[in-house]
Structure formats: structure tokens, C-alpha cells
C-alpha positions as CSV (number, residue, x, y, z in Angstrom):
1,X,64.2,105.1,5.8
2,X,65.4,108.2,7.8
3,X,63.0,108.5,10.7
4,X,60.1,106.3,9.8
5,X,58.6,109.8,9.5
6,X,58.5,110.9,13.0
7,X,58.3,114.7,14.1
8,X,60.9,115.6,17.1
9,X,57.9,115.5,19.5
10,X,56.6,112.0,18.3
11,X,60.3,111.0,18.9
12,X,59.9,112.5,22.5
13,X,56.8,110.7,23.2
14,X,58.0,107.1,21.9
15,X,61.3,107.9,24.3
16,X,59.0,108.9,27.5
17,X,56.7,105.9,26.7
18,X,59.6,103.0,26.2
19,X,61.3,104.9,29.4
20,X,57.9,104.2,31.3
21,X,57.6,101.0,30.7
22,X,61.3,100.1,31.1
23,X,60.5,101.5,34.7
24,X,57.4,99.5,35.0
25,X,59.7,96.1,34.3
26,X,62.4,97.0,36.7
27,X,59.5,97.9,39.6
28,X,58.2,94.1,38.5
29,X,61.7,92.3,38.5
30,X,63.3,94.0,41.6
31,X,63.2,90.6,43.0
32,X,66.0,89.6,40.5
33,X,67.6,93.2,39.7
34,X,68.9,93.7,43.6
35,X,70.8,90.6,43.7
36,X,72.3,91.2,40.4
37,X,73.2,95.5,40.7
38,X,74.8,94.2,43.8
39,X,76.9,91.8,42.3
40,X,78.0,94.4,39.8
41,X,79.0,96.4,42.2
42,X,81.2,93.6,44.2
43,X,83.0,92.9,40.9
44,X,83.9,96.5,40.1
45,X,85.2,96.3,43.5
46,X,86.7,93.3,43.5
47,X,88.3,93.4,40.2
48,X,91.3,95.5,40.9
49,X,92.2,93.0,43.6
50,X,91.9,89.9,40.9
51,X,93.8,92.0,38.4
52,X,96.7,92.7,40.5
53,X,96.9,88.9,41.9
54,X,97.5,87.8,38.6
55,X,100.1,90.4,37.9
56,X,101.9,88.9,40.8
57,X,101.5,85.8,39.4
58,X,99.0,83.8,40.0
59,X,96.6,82.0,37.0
60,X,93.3,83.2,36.7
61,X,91.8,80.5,38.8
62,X,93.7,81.0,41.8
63,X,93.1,84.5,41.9
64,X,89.9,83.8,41.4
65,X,89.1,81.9,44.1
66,X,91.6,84.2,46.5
67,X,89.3,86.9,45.3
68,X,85.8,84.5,46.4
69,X,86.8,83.7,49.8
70,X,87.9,87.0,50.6
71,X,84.0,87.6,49.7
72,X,82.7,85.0,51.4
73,X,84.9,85.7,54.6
74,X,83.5,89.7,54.4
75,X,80.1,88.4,54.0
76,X,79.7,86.1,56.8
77,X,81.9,88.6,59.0
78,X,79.0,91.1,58.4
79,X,76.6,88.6,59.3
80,X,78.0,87.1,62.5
81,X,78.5,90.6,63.5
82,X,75.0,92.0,63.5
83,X,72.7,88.9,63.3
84,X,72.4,88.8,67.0
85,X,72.1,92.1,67.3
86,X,69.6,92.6,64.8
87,X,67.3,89.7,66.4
88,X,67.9,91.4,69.9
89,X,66.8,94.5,68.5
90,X,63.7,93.1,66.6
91,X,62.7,91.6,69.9
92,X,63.0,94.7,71.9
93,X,61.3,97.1,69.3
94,X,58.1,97.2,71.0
95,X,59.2,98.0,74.3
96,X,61.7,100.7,72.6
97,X,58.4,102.2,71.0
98,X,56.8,102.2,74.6
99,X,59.3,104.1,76.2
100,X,59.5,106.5,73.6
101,X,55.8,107.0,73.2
102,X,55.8,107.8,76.8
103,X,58.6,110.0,76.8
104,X,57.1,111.8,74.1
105,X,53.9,111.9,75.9
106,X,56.0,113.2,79.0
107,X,57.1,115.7,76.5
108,X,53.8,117.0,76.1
109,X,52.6,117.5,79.9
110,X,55.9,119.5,80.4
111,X,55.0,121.8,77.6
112,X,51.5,122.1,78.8
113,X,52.8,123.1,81.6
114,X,54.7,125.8,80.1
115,X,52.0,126.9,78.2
116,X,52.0,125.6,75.3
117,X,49.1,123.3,75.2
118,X,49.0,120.7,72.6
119,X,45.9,118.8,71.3
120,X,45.3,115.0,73.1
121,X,45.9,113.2,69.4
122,X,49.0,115.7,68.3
123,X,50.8,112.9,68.9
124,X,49.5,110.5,66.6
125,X,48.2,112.7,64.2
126,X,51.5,114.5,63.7
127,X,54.8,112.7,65.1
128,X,55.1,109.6,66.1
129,X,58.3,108.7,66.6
130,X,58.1,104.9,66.7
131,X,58.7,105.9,62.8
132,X,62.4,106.0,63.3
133,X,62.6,102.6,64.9
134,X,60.0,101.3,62.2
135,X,62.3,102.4,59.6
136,X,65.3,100.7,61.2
137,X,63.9,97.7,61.6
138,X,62.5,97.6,57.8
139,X,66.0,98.2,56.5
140,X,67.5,95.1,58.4
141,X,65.0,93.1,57.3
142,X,65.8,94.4,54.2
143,X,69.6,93.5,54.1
144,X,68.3,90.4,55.4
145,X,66.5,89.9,52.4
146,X,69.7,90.5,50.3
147,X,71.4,88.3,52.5
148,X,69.0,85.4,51.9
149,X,70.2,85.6,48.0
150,X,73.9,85.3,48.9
151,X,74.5,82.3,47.0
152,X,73.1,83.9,43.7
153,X,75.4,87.1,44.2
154,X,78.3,85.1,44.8
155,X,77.6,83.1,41.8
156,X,77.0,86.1,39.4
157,X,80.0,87.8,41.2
158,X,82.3,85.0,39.9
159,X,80.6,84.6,36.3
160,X,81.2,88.9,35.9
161,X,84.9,88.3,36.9
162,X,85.8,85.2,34.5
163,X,83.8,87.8,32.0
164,X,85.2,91.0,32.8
165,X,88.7,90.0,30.8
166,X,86.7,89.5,27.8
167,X,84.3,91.7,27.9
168,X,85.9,94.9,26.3
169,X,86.5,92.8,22.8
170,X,83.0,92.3,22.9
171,X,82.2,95.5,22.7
172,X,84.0,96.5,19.9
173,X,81.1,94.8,17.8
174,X,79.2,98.1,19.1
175,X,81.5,100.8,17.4
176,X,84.9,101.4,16.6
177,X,87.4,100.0,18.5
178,X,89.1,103.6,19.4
179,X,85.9,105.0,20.9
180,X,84.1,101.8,22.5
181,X,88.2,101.9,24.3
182,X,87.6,105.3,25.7
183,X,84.1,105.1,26.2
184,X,84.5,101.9,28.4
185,X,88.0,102.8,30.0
186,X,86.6,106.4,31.4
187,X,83.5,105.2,32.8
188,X,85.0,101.9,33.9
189,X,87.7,103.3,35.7
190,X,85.1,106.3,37.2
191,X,83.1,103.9,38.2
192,X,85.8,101.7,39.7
193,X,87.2,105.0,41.5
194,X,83.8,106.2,43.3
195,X,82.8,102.6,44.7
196,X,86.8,102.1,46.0
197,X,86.8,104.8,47.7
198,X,83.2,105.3,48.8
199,X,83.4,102.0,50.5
200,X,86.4,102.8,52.0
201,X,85.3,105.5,53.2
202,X,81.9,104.4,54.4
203,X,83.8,101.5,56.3
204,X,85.8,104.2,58.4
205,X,82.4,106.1,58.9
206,X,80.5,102.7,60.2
207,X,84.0,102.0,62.7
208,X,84.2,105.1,64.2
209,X,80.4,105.5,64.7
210,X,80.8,101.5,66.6
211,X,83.7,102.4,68.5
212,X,81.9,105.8,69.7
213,X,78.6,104.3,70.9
214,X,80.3,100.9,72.1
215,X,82.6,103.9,74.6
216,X,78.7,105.5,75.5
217,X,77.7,102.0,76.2
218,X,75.0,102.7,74.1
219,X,73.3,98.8,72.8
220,X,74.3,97.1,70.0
221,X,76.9,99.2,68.8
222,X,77.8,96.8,65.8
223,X,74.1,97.1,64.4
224,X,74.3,100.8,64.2
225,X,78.3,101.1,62.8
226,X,76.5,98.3,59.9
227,X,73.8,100.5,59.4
228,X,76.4,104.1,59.2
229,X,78.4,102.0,57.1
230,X,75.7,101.3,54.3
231,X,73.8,104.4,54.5
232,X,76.9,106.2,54.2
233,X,77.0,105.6,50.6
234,X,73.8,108.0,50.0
235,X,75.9,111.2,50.6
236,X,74.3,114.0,53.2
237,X,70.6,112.2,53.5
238,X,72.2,109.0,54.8
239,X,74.2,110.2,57.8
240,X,70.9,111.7,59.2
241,X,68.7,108.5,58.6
242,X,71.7,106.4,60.2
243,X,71.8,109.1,63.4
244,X,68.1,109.1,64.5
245,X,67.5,105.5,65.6
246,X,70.8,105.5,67.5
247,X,70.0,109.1,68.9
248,X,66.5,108.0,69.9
249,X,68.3,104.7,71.6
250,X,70.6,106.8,73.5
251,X,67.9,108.8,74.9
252,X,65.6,106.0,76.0
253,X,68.4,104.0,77.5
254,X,70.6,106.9,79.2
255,X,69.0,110.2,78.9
256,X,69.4,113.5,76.9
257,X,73.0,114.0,77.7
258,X,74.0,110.5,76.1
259,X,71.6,111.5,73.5
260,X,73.6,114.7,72.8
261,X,76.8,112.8,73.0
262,X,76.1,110.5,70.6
263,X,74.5,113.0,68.1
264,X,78.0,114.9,68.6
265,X,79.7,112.0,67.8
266,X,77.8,111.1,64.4
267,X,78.8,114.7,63.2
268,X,81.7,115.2,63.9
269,X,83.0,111.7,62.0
270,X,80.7,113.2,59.0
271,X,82.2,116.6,59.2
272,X,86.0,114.4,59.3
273,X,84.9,111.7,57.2
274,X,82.6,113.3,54.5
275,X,83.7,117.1,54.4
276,X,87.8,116.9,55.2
277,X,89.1,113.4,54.1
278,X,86.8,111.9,51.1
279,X,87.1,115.1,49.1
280,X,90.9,114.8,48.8
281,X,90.7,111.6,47.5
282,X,87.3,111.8,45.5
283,X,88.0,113.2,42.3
284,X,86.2,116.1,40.6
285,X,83.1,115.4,38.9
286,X,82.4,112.3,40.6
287,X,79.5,114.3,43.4
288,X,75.8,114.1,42.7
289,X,73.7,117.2,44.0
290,X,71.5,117.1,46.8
291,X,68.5,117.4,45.0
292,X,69.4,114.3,43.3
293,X,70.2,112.1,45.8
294,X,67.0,112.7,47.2
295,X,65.6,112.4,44.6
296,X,67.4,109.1,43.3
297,X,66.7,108.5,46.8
298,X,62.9,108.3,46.3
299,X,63.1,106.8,42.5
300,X,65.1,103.9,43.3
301,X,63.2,103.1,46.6
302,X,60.0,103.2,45.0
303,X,61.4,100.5,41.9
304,X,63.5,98.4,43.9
305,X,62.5,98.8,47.4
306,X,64.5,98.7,50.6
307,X,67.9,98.0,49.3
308,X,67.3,100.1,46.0
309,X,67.4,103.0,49.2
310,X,70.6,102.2,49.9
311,X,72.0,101.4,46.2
312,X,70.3,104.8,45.1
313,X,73.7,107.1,44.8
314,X,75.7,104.5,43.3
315,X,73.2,103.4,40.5
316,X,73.0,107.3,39.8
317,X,76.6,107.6,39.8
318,X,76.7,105.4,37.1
319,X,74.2,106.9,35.2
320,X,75.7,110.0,35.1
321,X,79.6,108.5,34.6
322,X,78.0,106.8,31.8
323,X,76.8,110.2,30.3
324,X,80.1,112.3,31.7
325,X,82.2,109.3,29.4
326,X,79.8,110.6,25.9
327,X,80.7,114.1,24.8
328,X,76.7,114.3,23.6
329,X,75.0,113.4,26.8
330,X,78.1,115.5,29.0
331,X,75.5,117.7,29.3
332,X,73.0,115.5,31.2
333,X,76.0,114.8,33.6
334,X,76.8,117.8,34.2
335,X,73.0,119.0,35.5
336,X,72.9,115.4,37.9
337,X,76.3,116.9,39.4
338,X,77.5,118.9,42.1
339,X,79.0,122.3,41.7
340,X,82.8,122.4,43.0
């Protein structure tokens, strides 16, 4: 039965309606689906390492578990590094939101003064920036969220590497075996490519951004090189989120000059980091526009909350290497891209 009878637009409907309530699940299950996207991600990453262990020699097993404590080593690095300062800075928020309320405030008298008269409430009808703090904080309790599933990412990491070997032949049940190949070695290696060298890239970003603010002696340096490093991975939104809170921190602390200093600094490693050095090494058709990061931005936020945010770009970036690896749906692709 060709059909079941359908028109084109009853087709379109059923499509829009099973896409909905696909949506709905994932907004219901984000609980689950953040602990496992991000163990995905670790394995694509991790994979190449694994692979080339065992083409040194090494059984499956031993690379294996090379692969796992290099893991676990990163992950409780990360955490050592910023756990203090992250409880430090949770403790201090209020006082940081005092002293910027009152240095808006102060703000506001000197452009009285000037002339330009603002209402009494402008402040907190308007902009408040205890926002920017707010939103800091709410991401590191976020990742601390993600943290607290650890064990279950590890565990999934290792059960998608023992898989990952095997998984190819089972695919072949899906199609022939010539384009289920190049289907899954194009968007497998893509995929590979943009996370490798977006993380490496995001690493250098978070570093540079430590070491600069560590020479301002601006506070907690680590906390805000973690925070450039993971919001690095949503391309031209994310190096503006990760600025403010460490701007603001600047100011409070050591004045407008810091301030300016460490707002230099942030854009200049950008301009390096994001404009000179990834490009050579990103390959061609691997960019997102702006208007869909910010969007994915805002779709992937609302669904999976706090750390959808910051695994926005990368879960669109494999949507749209998924559709770049079909000749029918390059089209799609090519409309989430960037134009070179």
C-alpha cells in the first residue's frame, strides 16, 4: 500500500506532529539525554586515541582502560580545579551583586548630574546587572549537575567504545553495505573532526583567558578559563557570555581600567583563537551560521536545560553532518551552514 492514501500536506502534518512530540519526550527525559549526548561526545573523542593504542599494540582491554583513566584523570583535574573556586564564588555572589548594584546606582547620580536624568526604578525595571553573575552561577551549578552523573557517563563512555568496533556491521542491516559505508564513514569522521579540533581549540581559548586574568590578579582565574573553555564550543555567542561575568569581576574588584584590560584580553584570544588559527584547521563546511547558533542556542536550552546551552553547536553540528553525508537532505545542510 503506497501511501496509505495520504496527500503531501497530510504527510507534512503527520511529520510536524511526530517531530512535536519527539521534542516533548526529549524536554521530559533531559534528565537521562544529558548524561548520555555527553558520553557520545567523549567517545567520538576518545575513540581515535583507543584506535591508535591498539595499532601500537595493545589488546582491546588495555587500551581500553588507558583510554578510561585518561578520562577519569581529566575529569577530576577539572574538578579539583574549579570546585573551590566555584564554592568561593557561590559564597561571594551576594556581596558581588551589592557592589555592582551600587556601582550601577553610582552610575546613575553621575549621569544625573550630567543631565541625563533617569527614572528612580530604571534600574530594576530595565538592567540589572546582577543578571550576569545570576547566569554564572546557574551554569556552574549546572556542570555540577553533570558532574553529579559522572559515574553513569563513564559507564556509557566505556559500553560505546567496546561497541563502536562493531557497530558499523550492524548497520549494514539498514541498507547496502556500500552506502551505509559512506554514509557512516563521512559523518563519522566529520563528526570526529569538529569535536577534535573544537576542543582543542576551546582548551587553548580557556588557558589563555586563565593565564591573562591570573597576570590581572583578577579572582578565581581557573573558574573563568573553565567557563571560556566550555562556552567556547558555541561559536561567536559564547565568547561574549564567557566575558561579561569576568568583565563585571574586574570592575568591582579593580576598577574600569582592569575592566578594559581584561575585556582586551578576551578579544584579542578570540580574534587569535577563533578568526586566525581554528579556520586553518577547521575544514570547509563544518561552520553553523549565526542565526543558528542562536538559535540552537535557545532550542536546546529550552529541551535540555543548562548544559543543552552549552552542548547546543555540537548537537547541531551533527545534525547537519548527518544531512551534509545524504545527497537528499544536502540541502538542509547547506541552509544550517555558514557561507565561506
Amino acid at each position: 500500500m503506497q501511501d496509505a492514501g495520504f496527500s503531501k500536506a497530510s504527510r507534512v502534518i503527520l511529520v510536524a506532529a511526530a517531530l512535536v512530540i519527539v521534542i516533548a519526550g526529549m524536554k521530559q527525559a533531559a534528565s537521562l539525554l544529558v548524561p548520555f549526548f555527553l558520553s557520545v561526545f567523549i567517545a567520538v573523542l576518545c575513540l581515535p586515541v583507543m584506535m591508535t593504542l591498539q595499532k601500537k599494540g595493545l589488546a582491546m582491554s588495555a587500551a581500553l582502560f588507558v583510554v578510561v583513566a585518561m578520562i577519569m584523570v581529566a575529569g577530576l583535574g577539572m574538578a579539583m580545579l574549579i570546585g573551590s573556586s566555584a564554592d568561593d564564588f557561590a559564597t561571594n555572589l551576594p556581596s558581588y551583586e551589592l557592589r555592582i548594584t551600587q556601582q550601577w546606582q553610582s552610575l546613575i547620580q553621575w549621569m544625573a548630574k550630567q543631565g541625563v536624568a533617569l527614572p528612580s526604578d530604571y534600574l530594576s525595571t530595565n538592567v540589572d546587572p546582577k543578571l550576569a553573575m545570576k547566569m554564572v552561577a546557574s551554569i556552574i551549578s549546572g556542570f555540577g549537575n553533570v558532574l553529579a552523573n559522572s559515574f553513569l557517563i563513564l559507564l556509557t563512555v566505556i559500553f560505546i567504545l567496546l561497541e563502536a568496533t562493531t557497530f558499523s556491521k550492524k548497520l549494514e542491516v539498514f541498507g547496502s553495505e556500500q552506502g551505509r559505508s559512506d554514509f557512516t564513514t563521512v559523518f563519522a569522521e566529520k563528526l570526529r573532526t569538529y569535536m577534535s579540533i573544537k576542543t582543542w581549540m576551546s582548551a587553548m581559548t580557556g588557558i589563555f583567558i586563565a593565564i591573562w586574568l591570573w597576570v590581572l590578579g583578577v579572582d578565581y582565574p581557573a573558574l573563568w578559563g573553565v567557563l571560556a573553555f566550555m562556552l567556547n564550543y558555541v561559536p561567536n555567542i559564547g565568547s561574549i557570555i564567557a566575558a561579561v561575568p569576568a568583565v563585571l569581576l574586574a570592575l568591582i574588584q579593580m576598577g574600569m581600567g582592569t575592566a578594559l584590560l581584561v575585556m582586551a584580553g578576551y578579544v584579542l584570544v578570540n580574534i587569535i583563537v577563533g578568526n586566525i588559527i581554528e579556520p586553518k584547521f577547521m575544514g570547509k563546511g563544518l561552520g553553523l551560521s549565526t542565526l543558528v547558533v542562536f538559535l540552537s542556542l535557545i532550542f536546546w536550552g529550552w529541551v535540555l536545560g543548562t548544559a543543552g546551552m552549552l552542548l547546543s553547536v555540537p548537537l547541531t553540528v551533527a545534525v547537519k553532518l548527518a544531512l551534509d553525508s545524504k545527497k537528499e537532505s544536502q540541502w538542509l545542510g547547506t541552509m544550517l551552514g555558514a557561507v565561506d
